[in-house]
C-alpha positions as CSV (number, residue, x, y, z in Angstrom):
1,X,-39.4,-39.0,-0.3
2,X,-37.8,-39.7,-3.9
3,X,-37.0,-42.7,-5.0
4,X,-33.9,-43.4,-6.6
5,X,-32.8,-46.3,-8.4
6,X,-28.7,-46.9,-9.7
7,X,-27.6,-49.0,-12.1
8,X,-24.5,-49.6,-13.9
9,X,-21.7,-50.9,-11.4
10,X,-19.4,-53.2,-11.7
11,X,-16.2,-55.1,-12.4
12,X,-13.4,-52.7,-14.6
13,X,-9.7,-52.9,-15.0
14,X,-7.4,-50.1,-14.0
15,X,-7.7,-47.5,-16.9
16,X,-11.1,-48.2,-17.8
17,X,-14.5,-46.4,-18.3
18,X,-18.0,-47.5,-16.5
19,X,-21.2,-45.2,-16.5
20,X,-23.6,-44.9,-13.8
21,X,-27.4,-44.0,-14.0
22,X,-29.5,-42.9,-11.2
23,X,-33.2,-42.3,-12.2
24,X,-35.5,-40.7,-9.2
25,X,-39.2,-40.8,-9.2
26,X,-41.8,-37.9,-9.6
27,X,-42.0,-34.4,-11.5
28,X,-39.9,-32.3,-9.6
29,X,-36.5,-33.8,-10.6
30,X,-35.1,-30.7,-12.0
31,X,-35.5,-29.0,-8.5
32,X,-33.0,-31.3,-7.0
33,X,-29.4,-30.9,-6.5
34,X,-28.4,-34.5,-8.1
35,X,-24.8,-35.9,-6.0
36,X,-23.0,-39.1,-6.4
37,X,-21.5,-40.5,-3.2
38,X,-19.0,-43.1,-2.6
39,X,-17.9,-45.7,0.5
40,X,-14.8,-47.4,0.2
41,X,-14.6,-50.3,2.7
42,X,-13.3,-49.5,6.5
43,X,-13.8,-45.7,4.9
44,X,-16.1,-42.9,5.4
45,X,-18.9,-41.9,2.6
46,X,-17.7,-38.7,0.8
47,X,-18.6,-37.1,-2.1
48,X,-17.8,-37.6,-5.4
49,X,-19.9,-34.6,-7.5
50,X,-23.0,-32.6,-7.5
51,X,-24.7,-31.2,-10.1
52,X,-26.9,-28.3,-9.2
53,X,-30.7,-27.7,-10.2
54,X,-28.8,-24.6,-12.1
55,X,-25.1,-23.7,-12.0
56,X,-21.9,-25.6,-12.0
57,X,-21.0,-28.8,-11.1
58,X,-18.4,-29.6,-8.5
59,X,-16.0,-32.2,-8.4
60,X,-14.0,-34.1,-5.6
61,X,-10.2,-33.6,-6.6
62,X,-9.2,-36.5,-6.3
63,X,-11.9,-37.3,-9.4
64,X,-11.4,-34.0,-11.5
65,X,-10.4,-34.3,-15.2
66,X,-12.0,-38.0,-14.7
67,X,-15.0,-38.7,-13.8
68,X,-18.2,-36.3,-15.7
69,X,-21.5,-35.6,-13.8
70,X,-23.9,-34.6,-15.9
71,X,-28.2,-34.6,-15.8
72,X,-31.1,-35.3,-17.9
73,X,-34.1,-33.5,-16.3
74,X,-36.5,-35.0,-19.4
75,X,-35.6,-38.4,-18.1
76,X,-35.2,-37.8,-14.1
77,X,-32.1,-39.2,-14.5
78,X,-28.5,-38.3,-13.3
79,X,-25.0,-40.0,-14.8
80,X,-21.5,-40.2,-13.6
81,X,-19.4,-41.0,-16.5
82,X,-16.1,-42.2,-15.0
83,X,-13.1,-42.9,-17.0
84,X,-9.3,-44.1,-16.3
85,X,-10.4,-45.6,-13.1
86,X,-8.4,-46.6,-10.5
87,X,-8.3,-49.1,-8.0
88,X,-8.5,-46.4,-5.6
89,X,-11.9,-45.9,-6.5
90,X,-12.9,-49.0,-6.0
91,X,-16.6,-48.8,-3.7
92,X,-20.2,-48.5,-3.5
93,X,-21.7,-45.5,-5.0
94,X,-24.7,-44.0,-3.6
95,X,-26.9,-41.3,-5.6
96,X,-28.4,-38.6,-3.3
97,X,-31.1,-36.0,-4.4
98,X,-31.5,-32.9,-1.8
99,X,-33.6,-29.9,-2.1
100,X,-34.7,-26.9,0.5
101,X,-38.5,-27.0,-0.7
102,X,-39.9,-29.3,-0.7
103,X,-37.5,-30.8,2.0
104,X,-36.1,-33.8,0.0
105,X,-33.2,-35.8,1.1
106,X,-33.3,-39.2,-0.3
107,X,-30.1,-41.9,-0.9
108,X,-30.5,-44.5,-3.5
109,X,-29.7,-48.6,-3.0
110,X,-25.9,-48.2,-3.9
111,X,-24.5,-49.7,-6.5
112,X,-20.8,-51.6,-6.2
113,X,-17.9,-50.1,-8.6
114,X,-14.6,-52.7,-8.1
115,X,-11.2,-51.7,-9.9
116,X,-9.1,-54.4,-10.4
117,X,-6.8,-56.2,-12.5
C-alpha cells in the first residue's frame, strides 16, 4: 500500500485560509485518484474533493467556490487550499489515494482542521 503523510491542520478563525499537504510514497503517484476526506465529530466521513489521475476535479457543494484541490505529480504530493472557512468545517481531514491497477486504496493519519473564534 501507499503511504500518505498530511500536514498542515490546525486552529483558524471563521473567514480564514489554511492549506493542507498530503505527500504519498513511491513512483506511481500520478496514477492515483488523489481525494481529501473529512469527519466531523458524532458525523459520518464524506468527501470533500478528488482530483483525478486526468480530468476534472470534483467538489462537495457544500465546499465549492472555497476550498481548491489541486496536485503536484513531480512532488507526489496533493493540496486542499481552503479559504473563508467556517466553523462548519471544523474536523479531521483524511487524504485517500485509490487506483484500479495496481489495486491501491490507502488513507493517510488525518490531520485536525478546528474553526473557531
Amino acid at each position: 500500500q501507499v503511504q500518505l503523510v498530511e500536514s498542515g491542520g490546525g486552529l483558524v478563525q471563521p473567514g480564514g485560509s489554511l492549506r493542507l499537504s498530503c505527500t504519498a510514497s513511491g513512483s506511481i503517484f500520478s496514477r492515483f485518484a488523489m481525494g481529501w476526506y473529512r469527519q466531523a465529530p458524532g458525523k459520518q466521513r464524506e468527501l470533500v474533493a478528488v482530483v483525478p489521475s486526468a480530468g476534472n476535479t470534483n467538489y462537495a457543494d457544500s465546499v465549492k467556490g472555497r476550498f481548491t484541490c489541486s496536485r503536484d505529480n513531480a512532488k507526489n504530493t496533493v493540496y486542499l487550499q481552503m479559504n473563508s472557512l467556517k466553523p462548519e468545517d471544523t474536523a479531521v481531514y483524511y487524504c485517500n489515494a485509490r487506483a484500479i491497477f495496481p489495486a491501491v486504496n490507502s488513507w493517510g493519519q488525518g490531520t485536525l482542521v478546528t474553526v473557531s473564534s
